[in-house]
C-alpha positions in Angstrom: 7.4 -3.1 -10.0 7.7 -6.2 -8.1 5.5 -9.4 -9.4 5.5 -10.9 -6.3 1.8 -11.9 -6.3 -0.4 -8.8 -5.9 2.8 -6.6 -4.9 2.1 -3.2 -5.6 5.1 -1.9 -3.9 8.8 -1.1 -6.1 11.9 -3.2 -6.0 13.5 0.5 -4.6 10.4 1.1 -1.9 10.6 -2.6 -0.5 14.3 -2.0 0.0 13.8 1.5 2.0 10.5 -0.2 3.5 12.5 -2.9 5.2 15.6 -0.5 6.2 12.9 2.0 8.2 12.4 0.1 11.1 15.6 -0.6 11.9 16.1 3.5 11.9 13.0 3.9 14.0 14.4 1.2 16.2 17.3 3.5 16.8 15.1 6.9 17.5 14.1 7.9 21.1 9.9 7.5 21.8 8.8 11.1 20.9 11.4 12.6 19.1 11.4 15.3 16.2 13.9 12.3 14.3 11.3 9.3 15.7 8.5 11.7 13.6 10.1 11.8 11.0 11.3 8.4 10.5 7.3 7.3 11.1 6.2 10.1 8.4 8.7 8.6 5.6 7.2 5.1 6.3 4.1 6.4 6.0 4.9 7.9 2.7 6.0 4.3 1.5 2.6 3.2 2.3 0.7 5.9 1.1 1.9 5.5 -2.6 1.1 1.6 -2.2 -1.9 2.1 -0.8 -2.7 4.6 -3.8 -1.9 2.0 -6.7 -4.3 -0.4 -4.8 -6.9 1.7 -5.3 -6.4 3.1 -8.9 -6.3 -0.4 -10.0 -9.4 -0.7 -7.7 -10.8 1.7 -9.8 -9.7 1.2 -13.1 -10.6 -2.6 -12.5 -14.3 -1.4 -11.9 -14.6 1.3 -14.2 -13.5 -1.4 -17.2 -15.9 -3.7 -15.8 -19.1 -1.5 -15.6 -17.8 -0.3 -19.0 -18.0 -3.3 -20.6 -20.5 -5.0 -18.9 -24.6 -3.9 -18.6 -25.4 -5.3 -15.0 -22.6 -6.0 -12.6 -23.2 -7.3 -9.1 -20.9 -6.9 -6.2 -21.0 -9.6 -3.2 -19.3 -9.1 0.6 -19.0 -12.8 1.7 -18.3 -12.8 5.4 -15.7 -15.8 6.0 -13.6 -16.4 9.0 -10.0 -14.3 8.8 
């Protein structure tokens, strides 16, 4: 995988991740090809998104493992 700070995405996937829009740019607004183009980004994203979260989850299953009180805080700061 890429190290390119907290890059959970594949040297292969960012390739075909950047390449997609230019094929969707191409597509007419509500075609069966313009669908299709949309889903395969999505697919990108979805196995991304799904790495986040198993390290997510391995992160806080280790933690509450190892640890007898663990404390979770939302800080609301400006985006």
């Amino acid at each position: 995988m890429v190290e390119s700070g907290s890059s959970f995405i594949t040297t292969g996937e960012a390739i075909r991740y950047r390449r997609v829009p230019q094929r969707l740019a191409h597509t007419n607004k509500g075609s069966v090809n313009r669908a299709r183009v949309r889903a395969h980004m999505n697919k990108i994203m979805r196995r991304v998104t799904g790495r986040r979260a198993d390290l997510c989850a391995q992160t806080a299953a280790t933690l509450t493992a190892k640890n007898a009180r663990v404390v979770s805080e939302d800080l609301n700061t400006p985006p």
